[in-house]
Backbone as ProteinMPNN parsed JSONL, in Angstrom:
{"seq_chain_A": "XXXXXXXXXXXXXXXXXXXXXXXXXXXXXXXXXXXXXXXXXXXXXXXXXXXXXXXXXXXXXXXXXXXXXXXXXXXXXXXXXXXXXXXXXXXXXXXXXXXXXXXXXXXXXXXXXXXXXXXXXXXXXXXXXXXXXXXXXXXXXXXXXXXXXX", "coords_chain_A": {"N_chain_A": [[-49.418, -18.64, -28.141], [-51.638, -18.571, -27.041], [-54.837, -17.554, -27.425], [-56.861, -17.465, -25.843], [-55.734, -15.182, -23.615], [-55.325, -12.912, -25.414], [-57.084, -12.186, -25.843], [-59.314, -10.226, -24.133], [-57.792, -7.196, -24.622], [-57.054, -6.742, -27.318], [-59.451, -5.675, -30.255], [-61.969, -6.796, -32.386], [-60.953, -7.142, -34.994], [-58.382, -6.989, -35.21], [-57.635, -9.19, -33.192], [-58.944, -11.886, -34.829], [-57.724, -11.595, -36.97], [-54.851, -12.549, -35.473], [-55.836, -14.722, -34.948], [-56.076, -16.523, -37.436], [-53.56, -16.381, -38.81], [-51.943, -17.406, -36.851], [-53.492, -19.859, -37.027], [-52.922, -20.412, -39.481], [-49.891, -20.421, -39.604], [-50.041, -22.888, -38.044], [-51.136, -24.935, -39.609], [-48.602, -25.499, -41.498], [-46.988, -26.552, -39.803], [-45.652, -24.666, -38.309], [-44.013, -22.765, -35.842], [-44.259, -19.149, -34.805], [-41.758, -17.984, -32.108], [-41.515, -15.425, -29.531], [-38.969, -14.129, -27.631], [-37.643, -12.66, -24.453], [-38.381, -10.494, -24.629], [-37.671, -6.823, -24.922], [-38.902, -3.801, -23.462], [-37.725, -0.682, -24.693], [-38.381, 2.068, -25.346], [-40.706, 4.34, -25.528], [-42.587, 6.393, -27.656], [-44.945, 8.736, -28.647], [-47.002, 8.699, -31.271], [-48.975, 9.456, -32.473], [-52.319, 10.942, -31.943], [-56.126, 10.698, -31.598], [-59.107, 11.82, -32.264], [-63.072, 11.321, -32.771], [-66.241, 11.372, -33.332], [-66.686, 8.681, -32.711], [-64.541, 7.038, -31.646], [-61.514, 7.44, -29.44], [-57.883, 7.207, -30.344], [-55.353, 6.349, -30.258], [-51.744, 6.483, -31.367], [-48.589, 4.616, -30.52], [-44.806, 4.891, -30.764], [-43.134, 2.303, -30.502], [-40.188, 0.965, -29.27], [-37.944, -1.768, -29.533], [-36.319, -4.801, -28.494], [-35.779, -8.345, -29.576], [-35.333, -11.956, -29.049], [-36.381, -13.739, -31.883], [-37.764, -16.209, -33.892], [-38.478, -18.881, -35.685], [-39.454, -22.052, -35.649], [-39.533, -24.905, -36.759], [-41.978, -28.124, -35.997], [-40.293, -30.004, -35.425], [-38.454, -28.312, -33.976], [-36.324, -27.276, -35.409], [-34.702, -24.09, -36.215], [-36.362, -22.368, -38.585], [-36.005, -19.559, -39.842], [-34.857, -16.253, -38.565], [-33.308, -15.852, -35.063], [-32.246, -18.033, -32.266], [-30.529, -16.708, -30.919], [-29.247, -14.07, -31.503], [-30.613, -10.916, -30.685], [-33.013, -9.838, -31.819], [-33.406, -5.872, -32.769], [-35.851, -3.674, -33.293], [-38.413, -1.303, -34.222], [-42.053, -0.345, -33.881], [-44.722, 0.739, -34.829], [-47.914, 1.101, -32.918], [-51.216, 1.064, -32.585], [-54.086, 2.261, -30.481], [-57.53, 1.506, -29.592], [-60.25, 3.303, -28.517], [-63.74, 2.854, -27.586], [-65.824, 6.163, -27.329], [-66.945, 6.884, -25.061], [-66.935, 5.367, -23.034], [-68.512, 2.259, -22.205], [-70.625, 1.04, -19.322], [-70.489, -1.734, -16.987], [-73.539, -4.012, -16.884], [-74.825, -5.765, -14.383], [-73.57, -7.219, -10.841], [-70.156, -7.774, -9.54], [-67.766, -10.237, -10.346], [-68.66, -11.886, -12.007], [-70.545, -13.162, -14.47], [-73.523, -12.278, -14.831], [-75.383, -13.656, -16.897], [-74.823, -16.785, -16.783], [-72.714, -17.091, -15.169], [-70.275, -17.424, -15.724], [-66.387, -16.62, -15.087], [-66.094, -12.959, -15.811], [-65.844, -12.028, -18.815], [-65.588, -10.02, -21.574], [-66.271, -9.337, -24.762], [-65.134, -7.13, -27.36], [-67.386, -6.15, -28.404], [-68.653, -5.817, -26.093], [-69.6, -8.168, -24.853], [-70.502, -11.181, -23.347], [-68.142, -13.119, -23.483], [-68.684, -16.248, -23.026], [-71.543, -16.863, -23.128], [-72.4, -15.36, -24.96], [-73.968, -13.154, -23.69], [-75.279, -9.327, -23.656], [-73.517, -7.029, -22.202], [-72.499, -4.872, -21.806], [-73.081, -1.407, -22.801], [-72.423, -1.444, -25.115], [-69.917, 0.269, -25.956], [-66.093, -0.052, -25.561], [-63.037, 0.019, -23.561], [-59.467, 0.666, -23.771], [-58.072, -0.654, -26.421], [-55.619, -3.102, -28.62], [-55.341, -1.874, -32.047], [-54.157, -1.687, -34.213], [-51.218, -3.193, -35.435], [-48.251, -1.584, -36.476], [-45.446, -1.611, -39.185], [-41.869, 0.33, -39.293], [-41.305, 0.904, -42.27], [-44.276, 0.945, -43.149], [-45.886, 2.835, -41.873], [-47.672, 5.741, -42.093], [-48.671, 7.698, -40.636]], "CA_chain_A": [[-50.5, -19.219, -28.912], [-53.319, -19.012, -26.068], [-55.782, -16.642, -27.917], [-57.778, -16.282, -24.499], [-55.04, -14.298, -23.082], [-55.258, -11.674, -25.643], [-58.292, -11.618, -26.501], [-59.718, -9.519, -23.836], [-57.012, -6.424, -25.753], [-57.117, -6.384, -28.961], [-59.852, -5.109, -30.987], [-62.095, -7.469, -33.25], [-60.554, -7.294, -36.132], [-57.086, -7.634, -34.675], [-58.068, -11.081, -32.582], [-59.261, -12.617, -36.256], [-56.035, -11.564, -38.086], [-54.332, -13.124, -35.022], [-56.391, -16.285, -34.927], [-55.913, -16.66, -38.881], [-52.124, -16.199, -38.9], [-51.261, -18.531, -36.337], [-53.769, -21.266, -37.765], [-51.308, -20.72, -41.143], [-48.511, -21.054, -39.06], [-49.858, -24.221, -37.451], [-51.133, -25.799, -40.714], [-47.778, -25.675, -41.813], [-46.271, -26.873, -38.802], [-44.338, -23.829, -37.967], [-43.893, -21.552, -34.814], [-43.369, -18.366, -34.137], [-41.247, -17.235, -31.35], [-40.451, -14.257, -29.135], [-38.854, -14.569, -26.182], [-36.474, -12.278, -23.715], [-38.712, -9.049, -25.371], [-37.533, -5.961, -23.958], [-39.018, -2.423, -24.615], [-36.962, 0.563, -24.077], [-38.558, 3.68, -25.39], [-42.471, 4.254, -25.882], [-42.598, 8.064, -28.108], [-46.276, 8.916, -28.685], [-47.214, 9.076, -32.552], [-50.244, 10.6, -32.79], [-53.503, 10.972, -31.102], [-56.843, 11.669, -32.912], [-60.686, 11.449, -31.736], [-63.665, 11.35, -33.731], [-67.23, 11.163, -32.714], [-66.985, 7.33, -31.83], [-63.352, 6.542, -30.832], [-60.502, 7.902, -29.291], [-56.762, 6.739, -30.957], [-53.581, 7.262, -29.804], [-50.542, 5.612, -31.69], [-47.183, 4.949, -29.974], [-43.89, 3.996, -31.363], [-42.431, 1.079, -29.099], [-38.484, 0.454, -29.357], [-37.814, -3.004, -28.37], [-35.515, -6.113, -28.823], [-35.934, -9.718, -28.852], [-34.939, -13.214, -29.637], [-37.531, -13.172, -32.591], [-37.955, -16.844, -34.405], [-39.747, -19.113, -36.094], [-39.655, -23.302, -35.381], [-40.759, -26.299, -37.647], [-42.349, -29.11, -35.507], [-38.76, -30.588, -34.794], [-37.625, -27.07, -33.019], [-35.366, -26.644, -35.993], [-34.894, -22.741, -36.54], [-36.216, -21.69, -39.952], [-35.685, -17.978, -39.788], [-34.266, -15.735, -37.084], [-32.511, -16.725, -34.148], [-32.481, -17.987, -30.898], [-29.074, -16.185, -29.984], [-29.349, -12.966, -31.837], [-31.773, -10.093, -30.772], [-33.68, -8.586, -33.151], [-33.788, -4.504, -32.791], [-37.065, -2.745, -34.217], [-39.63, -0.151, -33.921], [-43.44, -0.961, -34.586], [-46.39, 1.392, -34.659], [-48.78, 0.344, -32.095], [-52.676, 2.139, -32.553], [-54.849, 1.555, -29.389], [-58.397, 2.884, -29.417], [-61.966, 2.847, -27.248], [-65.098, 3.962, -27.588], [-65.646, 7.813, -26.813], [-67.532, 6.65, -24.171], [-66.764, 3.759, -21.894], [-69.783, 1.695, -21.272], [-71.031, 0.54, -17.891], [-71.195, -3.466, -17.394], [-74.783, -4.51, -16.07], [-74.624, -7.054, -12.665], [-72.047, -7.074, -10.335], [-69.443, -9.143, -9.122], [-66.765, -10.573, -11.609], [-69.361, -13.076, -13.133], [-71.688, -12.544, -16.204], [-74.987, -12.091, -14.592], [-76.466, -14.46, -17.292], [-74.479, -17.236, -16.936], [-71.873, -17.149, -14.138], [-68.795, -17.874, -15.971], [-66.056, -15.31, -15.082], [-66.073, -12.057, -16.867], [-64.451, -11.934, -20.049], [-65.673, -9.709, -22.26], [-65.953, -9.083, -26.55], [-64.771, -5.876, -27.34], [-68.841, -5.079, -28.046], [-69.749, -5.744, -24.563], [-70.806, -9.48, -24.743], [-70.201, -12.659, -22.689], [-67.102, -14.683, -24.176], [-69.28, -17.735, -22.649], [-72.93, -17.029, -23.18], [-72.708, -14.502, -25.68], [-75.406, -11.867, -23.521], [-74.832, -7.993, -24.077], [-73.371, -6.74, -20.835], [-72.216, -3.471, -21.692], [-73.294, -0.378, -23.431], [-71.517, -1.54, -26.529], [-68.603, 0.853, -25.522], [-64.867, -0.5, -24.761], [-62.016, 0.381, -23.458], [-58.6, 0.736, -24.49], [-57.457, -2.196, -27.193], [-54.849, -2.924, -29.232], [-56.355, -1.913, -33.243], [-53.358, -2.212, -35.175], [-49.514, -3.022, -35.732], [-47.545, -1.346, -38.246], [-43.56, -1.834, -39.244], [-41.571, 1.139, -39.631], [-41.204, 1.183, -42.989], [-44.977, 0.942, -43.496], [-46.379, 3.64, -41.086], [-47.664, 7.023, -42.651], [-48.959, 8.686, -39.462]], "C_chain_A": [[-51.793, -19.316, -28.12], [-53.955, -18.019, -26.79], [-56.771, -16.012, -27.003], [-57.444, -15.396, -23.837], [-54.979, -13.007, -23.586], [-56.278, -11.212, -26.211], [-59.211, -10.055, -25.59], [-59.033, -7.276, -24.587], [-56.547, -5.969, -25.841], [-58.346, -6.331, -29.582], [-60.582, -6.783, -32.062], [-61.576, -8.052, -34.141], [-59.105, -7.949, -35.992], [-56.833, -9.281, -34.184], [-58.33, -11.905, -34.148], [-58.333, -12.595, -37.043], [-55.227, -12.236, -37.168], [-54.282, -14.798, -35.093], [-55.968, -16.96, -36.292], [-54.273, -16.562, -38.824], [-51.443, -17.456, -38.008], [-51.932, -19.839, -36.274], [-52.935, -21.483, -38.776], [-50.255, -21.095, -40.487], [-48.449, -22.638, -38.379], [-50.194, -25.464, -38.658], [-49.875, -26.537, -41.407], [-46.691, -26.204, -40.574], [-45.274, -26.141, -38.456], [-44.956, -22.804, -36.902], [-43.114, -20.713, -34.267], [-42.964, -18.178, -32.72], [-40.756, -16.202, -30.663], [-40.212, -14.472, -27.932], [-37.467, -13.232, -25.821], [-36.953, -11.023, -24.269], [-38.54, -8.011, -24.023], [-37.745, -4.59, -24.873], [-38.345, -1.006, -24.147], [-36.878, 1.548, -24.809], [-39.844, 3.55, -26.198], [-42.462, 6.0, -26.613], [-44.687, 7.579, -28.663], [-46.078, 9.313, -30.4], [-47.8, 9.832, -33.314], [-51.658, 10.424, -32.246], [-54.928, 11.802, -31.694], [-58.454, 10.643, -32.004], [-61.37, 11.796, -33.013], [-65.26, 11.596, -32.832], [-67.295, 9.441, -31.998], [-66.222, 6.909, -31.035], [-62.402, 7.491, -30.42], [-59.486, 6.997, -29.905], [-55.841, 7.432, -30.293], [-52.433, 5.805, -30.635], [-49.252, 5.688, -31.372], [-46.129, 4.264, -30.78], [-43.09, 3.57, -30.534], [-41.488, 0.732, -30.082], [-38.79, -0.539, -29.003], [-36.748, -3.752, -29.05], [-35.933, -7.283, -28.138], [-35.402, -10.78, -29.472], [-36.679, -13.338, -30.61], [-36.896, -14.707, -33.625], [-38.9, -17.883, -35.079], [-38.996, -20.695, -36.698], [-40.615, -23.932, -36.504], [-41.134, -26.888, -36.128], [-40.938, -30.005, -34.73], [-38.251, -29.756, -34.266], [-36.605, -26.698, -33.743], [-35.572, -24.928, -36.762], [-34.678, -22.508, -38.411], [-36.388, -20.698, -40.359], [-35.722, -17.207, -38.801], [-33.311, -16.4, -36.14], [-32.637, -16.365, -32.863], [-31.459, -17.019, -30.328], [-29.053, -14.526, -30.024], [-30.08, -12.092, -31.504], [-31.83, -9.407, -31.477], [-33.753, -6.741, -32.51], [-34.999, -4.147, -33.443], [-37.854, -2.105, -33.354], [-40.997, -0.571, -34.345], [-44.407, 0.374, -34.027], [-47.498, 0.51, -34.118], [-49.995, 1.512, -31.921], [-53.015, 1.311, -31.501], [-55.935, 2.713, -29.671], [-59.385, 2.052, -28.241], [-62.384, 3.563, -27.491], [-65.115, 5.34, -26.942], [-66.445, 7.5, -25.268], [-68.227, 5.265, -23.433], [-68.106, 3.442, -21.489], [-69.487, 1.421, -19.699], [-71.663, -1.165, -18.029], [-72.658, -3.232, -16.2], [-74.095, -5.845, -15.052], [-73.759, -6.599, -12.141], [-71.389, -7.861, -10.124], [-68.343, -9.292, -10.336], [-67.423, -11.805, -12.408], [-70.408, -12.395, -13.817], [-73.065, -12.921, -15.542], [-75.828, -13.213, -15.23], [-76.236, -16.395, -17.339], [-73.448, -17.784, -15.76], [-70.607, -17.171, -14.2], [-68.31, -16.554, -15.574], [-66.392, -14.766, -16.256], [-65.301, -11.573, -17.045], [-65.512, -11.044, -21.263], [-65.434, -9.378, -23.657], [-65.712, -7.596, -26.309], [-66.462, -5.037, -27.851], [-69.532, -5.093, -27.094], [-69.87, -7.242, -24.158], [-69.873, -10.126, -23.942], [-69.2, -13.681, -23.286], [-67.784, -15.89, -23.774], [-70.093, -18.064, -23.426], [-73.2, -15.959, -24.529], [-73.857, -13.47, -25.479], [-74.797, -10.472, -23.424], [-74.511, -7.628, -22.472], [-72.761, -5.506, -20.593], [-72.906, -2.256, -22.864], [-73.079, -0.344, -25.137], [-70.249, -0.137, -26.935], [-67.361, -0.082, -25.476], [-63.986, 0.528, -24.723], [-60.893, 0.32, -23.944], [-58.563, -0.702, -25.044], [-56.605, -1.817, -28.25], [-55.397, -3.131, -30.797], [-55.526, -2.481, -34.626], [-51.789, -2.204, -34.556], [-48.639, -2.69, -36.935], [-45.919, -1.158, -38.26], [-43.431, -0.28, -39.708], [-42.066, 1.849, -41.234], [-43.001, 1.099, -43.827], [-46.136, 1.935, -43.079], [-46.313, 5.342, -41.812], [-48.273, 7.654, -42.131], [-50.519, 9.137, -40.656]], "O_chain_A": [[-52.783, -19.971, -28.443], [-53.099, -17.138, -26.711], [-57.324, -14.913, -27.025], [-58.28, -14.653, -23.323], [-54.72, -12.036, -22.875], [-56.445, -10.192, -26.88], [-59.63, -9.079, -26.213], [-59.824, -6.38, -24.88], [-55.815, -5.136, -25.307], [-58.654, -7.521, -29.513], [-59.818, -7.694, -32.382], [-61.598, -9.275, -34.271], [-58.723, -9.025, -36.453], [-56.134, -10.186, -34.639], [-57.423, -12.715, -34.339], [-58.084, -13.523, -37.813], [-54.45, -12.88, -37.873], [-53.414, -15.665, -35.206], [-55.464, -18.075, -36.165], [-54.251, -17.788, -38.723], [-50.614, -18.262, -38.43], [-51.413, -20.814, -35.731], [-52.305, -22.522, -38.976], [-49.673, -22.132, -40.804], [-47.471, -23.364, -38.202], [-49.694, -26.589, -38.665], [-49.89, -27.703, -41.8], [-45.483, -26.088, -40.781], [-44.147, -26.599, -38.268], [-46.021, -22.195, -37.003], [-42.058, -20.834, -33.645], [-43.934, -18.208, -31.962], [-39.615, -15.85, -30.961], [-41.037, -14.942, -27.148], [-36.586, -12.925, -26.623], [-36.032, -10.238, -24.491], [-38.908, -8.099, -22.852], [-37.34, -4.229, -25.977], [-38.692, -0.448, -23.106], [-35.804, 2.073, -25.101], [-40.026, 2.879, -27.214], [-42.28, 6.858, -25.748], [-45.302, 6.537, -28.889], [-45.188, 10.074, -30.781], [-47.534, 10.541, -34.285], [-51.941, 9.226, -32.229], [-54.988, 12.966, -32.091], [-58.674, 9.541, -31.501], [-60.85, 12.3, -34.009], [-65.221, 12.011, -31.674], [-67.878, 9.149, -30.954], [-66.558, 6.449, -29.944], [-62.42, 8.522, -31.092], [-59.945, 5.876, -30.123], [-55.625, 8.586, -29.922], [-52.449, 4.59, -30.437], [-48.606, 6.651, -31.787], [-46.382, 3.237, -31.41], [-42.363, 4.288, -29.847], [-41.665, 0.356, -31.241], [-39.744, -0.663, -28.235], [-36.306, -3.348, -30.125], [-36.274, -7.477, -26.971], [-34.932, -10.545, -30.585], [-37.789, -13.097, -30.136], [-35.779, -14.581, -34.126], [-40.111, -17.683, -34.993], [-38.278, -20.77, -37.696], [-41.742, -23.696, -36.94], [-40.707, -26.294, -35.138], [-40.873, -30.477, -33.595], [-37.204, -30.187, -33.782], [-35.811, -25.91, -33.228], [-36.396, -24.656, -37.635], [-33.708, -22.475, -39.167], [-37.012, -20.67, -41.419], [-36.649, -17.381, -38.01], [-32.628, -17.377, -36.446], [-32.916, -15.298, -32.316], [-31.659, -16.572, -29.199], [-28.907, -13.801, -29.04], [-30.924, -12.264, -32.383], [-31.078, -8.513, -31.862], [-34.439, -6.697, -31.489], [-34.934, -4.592, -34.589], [-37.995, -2.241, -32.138], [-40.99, -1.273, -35.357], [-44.611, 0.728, -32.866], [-47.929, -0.516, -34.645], [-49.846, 2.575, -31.318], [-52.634, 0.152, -31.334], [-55.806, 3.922, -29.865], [-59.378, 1.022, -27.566], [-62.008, 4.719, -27.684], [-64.355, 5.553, -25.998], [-66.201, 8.337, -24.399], [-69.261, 4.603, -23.337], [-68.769, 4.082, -20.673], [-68.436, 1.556, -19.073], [-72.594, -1.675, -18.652], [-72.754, -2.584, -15.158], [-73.102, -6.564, -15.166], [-73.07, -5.696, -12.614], [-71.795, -8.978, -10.447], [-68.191, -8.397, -11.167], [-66.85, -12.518, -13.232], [-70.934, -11.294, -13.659], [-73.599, -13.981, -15.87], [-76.743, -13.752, -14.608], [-77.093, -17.178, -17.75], [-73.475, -18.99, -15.514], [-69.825, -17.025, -13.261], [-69.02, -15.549, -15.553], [-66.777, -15.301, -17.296], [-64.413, -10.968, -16.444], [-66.293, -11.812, -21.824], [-64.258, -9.084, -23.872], [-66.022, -6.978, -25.291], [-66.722, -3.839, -27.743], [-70.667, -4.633, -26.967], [-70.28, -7.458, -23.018], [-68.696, -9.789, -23.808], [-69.459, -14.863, -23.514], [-67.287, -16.834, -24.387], [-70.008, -18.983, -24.242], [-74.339, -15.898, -24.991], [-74.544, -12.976, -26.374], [-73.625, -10.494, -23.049], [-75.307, -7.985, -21.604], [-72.505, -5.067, -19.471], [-73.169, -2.766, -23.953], [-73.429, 0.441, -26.018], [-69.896, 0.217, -28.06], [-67.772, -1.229, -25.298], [-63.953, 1.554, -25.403], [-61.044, -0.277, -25.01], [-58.894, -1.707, -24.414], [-56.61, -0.712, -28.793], [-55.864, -4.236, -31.074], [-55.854, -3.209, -35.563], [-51.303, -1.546, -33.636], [-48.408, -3.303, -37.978], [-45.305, -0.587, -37.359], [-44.328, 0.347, -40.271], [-42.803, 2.813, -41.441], [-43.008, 1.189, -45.055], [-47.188, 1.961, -43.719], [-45.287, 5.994, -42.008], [-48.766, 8.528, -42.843], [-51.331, 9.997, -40.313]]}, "name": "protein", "num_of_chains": 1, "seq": "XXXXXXXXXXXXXXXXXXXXXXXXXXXXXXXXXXXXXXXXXXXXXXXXXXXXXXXXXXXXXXXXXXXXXXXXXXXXXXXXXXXXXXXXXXXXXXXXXXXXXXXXXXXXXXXXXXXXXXXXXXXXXXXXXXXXXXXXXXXXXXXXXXXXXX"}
């Protein structure tokens, strides 16, 4: 549930469907769980440029203890004991051309806080433009087997 951890990435759009999903889950006093995730086989899906981005989509094997807690820690779907099996379509893209951050150092030139960057360049602190409006790789989407049409 830390959102600063994954924010650096995932992709705009992604971070906001994250943030939004696990406010629903906390409104309702329920949390998900994964724990003991293990991935054992990455196959490449498909890989596709454009003029702005590069894409590449992989399909990640994995298993995990995969649940989902009321407020009292009582399990209301999945399980702690069982590991789940599945496959997920995982897109990652970046700009065709990786900006260059302005200043140096690992602090934000306008501000000082470390640097943490938005996926358009900016200052997670101060909000000042500090790159090209380029990024690098991030995670854009997740898609379930049975929903993935390459």
């Amino acid at each position: 549930r830390d959102l600063a951890r994954m924010r650096p990435v995932v992709s705009d759009a992604m971070f906001d469907a994250m943030r939004y999903w696990l406010a629903a889950a906390e409104a309702r006093g329920q949390h998900n769980r994964v724990e003991q995730a293990t991935l054992t086989r990455i196959q490449p899906a498909r890989v596709r440029r454009d003029v702005y981005f590069d894409a590449i989509t992989l399909r990640l094997h994995a298993h995990c203890l995969d649940y989902t807690v009321n407020q009292a820690g009582d399990v209301l779907s999945g399980s702690r004991e069982t590991p789940r099996r599945f496959s997920e379509y995982w897109t990652l893209i970046r700009g065709r051309h990786p900006g260059e951050r302005r200043g140096d150092g690992d602090g934000c030139p306008s501000c000082g806080a470390p640097m943490h960057l938005t996926m358009a360049g900016n200052c997670e602190h101060c909000g000042t433009h500090l790159t090209l409006g380029e990024f690098d790789w991030v995670l854009s989407k997740i898609e379930q087997d049975e929903s993935y049409r390459g």
